[in-house]
Each structure stands twice: as C-alpha cells, then as structure tokens.
C-alpha positions, 0 to 999 in steps of 0.5 A: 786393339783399343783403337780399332775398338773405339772406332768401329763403336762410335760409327756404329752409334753414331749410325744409331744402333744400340750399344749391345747390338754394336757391341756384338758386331765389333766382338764378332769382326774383332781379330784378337781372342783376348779383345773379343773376350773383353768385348763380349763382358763388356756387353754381359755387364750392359745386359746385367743391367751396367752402364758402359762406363761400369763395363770399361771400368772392370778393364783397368788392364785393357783401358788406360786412366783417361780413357775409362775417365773419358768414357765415364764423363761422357755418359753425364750427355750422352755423347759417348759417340762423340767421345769415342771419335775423339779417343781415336784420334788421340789414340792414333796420335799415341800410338805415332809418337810412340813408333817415332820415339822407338824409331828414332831410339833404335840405332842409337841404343842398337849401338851404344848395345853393340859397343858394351858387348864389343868392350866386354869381350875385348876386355875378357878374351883380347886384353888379357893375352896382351897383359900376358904379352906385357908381363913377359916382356917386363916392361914399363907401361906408360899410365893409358896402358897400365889403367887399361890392364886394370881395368881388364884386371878388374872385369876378369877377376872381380866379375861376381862382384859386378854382376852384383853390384849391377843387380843390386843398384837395380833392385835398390831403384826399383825399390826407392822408384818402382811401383805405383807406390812410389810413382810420385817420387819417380815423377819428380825426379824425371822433371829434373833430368835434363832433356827427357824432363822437359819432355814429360813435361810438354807429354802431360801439357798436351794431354791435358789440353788435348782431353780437357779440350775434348770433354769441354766441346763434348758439354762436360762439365768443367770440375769434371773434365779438369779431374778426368784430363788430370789423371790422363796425363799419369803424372802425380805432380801435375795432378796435384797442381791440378787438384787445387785448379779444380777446387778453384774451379769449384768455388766459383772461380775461373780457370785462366787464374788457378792455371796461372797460379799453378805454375805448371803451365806456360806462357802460351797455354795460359793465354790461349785458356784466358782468350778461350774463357773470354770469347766462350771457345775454351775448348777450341782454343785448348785444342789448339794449345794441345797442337801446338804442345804436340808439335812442340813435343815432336822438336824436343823428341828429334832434338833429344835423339840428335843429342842422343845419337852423337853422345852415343857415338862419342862414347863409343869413340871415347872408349875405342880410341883409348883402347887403342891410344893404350896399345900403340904407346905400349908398343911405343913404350917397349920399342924404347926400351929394347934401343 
C-alpha cells in the first residue's frame, strides 16, 4: 500500500499538480478503505495549514522510521518528488527480498513443523503401546530403546510441566528481548548468532548506503542525512556508532574518517565513501556501495537457506533414525532372549 502510494504521489508531482489535489486523486483510486482513510487525513493536515512531513508523521503505524525521516529531510529542497521515486524503489527492492527470504524458508520450516508433530504423535499414541508390548515380555531393552521409552515416559506424563516449561522460556524472552524497551539488548545478541548476525549486518549496511545515498543526490544536507539514514536501518547498534560519525561530521570533519573509525563498515564501504568524498560523486558511489551490499545480501540469504535446509533434514533424519535403530534392536533384543 505504501508503495503504491508513494508512486502515484510523485508522478503526479512530478507532473505538477499540487500536493492536495494529487493527494485527492490517489485517495479516490486507492483500493484499500483503511490507506484511503489514511490518505484523506493526510490531505486534512495539509489543508489545516501541516506540512507533509507533519502529516506522514501522524502515521508512525503506516510509515516506517526511514520513510517519515526521508519525507521529513526532503522538505529542506523541495524535492519531495525526487524522494518519493526513490522510496519506491526501495520499497520494491523491500518488499522482494522479503518474499525470497519467505519462499526460501517455507519448506524447510513446513517441514522441520511437520517432523515436531509427526515425533509428537508417535511418542503420545504409538511409543506407548510398544512399552506396554515390552513390559509384558519382561524383557532386557538395550540402552537406544530404553532412553527412547524415557522419553515417551516423559511427554506422556509430565506433559503440564512441558506446556510450562514452553510458556515460560517464552515469557522470560519477551520480557529480557521484547519490546522497544529492550531493542538494544536484542540487536546485540543477533550480531552474534552465527549466519543470521552477518546478515543483520549486511541488511543496516545497505540501507544505510542506499537512503544515505539518496538524500545526498537528492541535496540534503550530509548531518542530516547520516541521522535519517541511521534510524533507517532500525538497529540501535548501528545508530550509536552512527550518532558519533555525525558528530564528526558536524565538527567540520569528513565522512570517509568517522566511518572508519566506527568500525561497523567494511573495507569496501569505506573505499567507495573515500573514492566518492575525493571525487565529489558521494552519493553515486554510496549507491553503488548500497548494490553491492544488496547482492552481498542475496548470497548470504541463499547461503543461510542452503544450510538451513540440510540441517532440517539432518534433524528429522536425527530423530527418525533413532526411532527406528531403538525399535529393531529391541526386536533384536527380545529374538535373543527367547533362543
């Protein structure tokens, strides 16, 4: 919605018709009630006498961070247009890696569902019947079967204290990583998971490259833009490290130093913004740091659901094999004993 949204907008500001009236038109072919809903307050706000970016700003739930930022920085020259075609894009390219990351996650993750459920009922319909079968055959079980009865033993009878357990670890996470409250303790963790912390990485990397890159060819000013493209990529360790480039920034010094100096930014991004600062193309040469994060983060994402995919499988294989590695030396077991 927001997409289709900020294309109609900027070609129609583009084609210079004022903003109210473009507004009206966009709210009367907009689809969706509630965006429509959203639209026409947008346009009362600018009729009272609001600026657009006041208007967008009373949105927090429709508009993300960097886009009311984007909107807000834009209005310093006029090129809300300009802005507008650009978060398209950027929209767009959003709103693809999110359906590649689903796609790419949906069989795995259908699986990996299907195996807990599959195991589940196998230990609370089938298992037990074996260990009644066992049991009256007073047999010796070797040590696969008899840790796979104790188990059964466990999710048949202590199955409250697992429902438990389970809400509890669950409420105990949301209360220590949930919320905005603690969004700076969960960023930092996920740095540090391995795989998905590189790309969280690489994700904050090329929005920042990509809307800082923007707003510089778009003629906002550089503090300004390292702010809006610091709370674009919703990631309270990056926007500290940040908030000390700007200051540098502020003070007179470049960008290419408090970057390296930062030390969130690799070796590549740190040349390109050196190249772009000493040839005057900063904002060409972060675009082009911003592409090539976006298809670093493509190989990650494909690398991440490579490695996903076989550990699923391995885990189901895990499970499965031991189930029946379990049952045959039982049979094996008590084939023995009878001789």
């Amino acid at each position: 919605m927001v997409m289709g949204f900020s294309r109609q907008l900027s070609s129609f500001l583009e084609a210079g018709i004022p903003i109210v009236s473009a507004l009206e038109i966009v709210a009367e072919e907009t689809s969706s009630t509630d965006m429509r809903k959203v639209i026409e307050e947008i346009r009362s706000s600018i009729l009272r006498g609001a600026s657009f970016a006041d208007a967008v700003d009373a949105h927090p739930d429709v508009f993300p961070n960097y886009y009311r930022a984007m909107v807000r920085s834009a209005e310093y020259t006029g090129n809300i247009d300009v802005i507008l075609t650009r978060l398209t894009g950027y929209l767009d390219r959003d709103i693809n890696a999110r359906k590649e990351v689903k796609s790419a996650l949906t069989y795995p993750v259908f699986v990996l569902c299907l195996a807990f459920v599959a195991i589940g009922a196998m230990s609370i319909f089938v298992l037990p019947k074996f260990k009644d079968m066992y049991a009256s055959l007073g047999a010796d079980l070797p040590l696969p079967t008899r840790m796979l009865l104790s188990f059964t033993n466990f999710t048949t009878t202590k199955w409250p204290l697992i429902l438990i357990g389970f809400a509890g670890t669950i409420v105990l996470t949301l209360l220590v990583f949930g919320g905005n409250r603690n969004k700076a303790r969960r960023d930092r963790l996920l740095r540090h998971v391995p795989v998905l912390g590189n790309l969280f990485d690489l994700i904050a990397l090329e929005r920042f490259c990509r809307v800082l890159g923007a707003l510089v060819e778009a003629g906002v000013p550089l503090p300004s833009g390292i702010e809006v493209s610091a709370a674009s990529t919703n990631n309270s360790y990056f926007e500290a490290k940040l908030a000390a480039v700007k200051d540098t920034v502020v003070r007179g010094g470049g960008l290419s130093a408090p970057v390296t100096e930062s030390g969130v930014f690799p070796t590549a991004a740190r040349q390109m913004i050196r190249v772009g600062e000493q040839t005057g193309s900063l904002g060409v040469q972060l675009s082009k740091a911003a592409n090539y994060y976006e298809r670093e983060l493509g190989f990650s994402m494909k690398k991440a659901t490579e490695l996903f995919q076989p550990a699923v499988i391995l885990f189901v294989g895990f499970f499965v094999g031991f189930i029946a590695v379990a049952q045959v030396a039982a049979m094996f077991s008590i084939f023995r004993q009878i001789r």
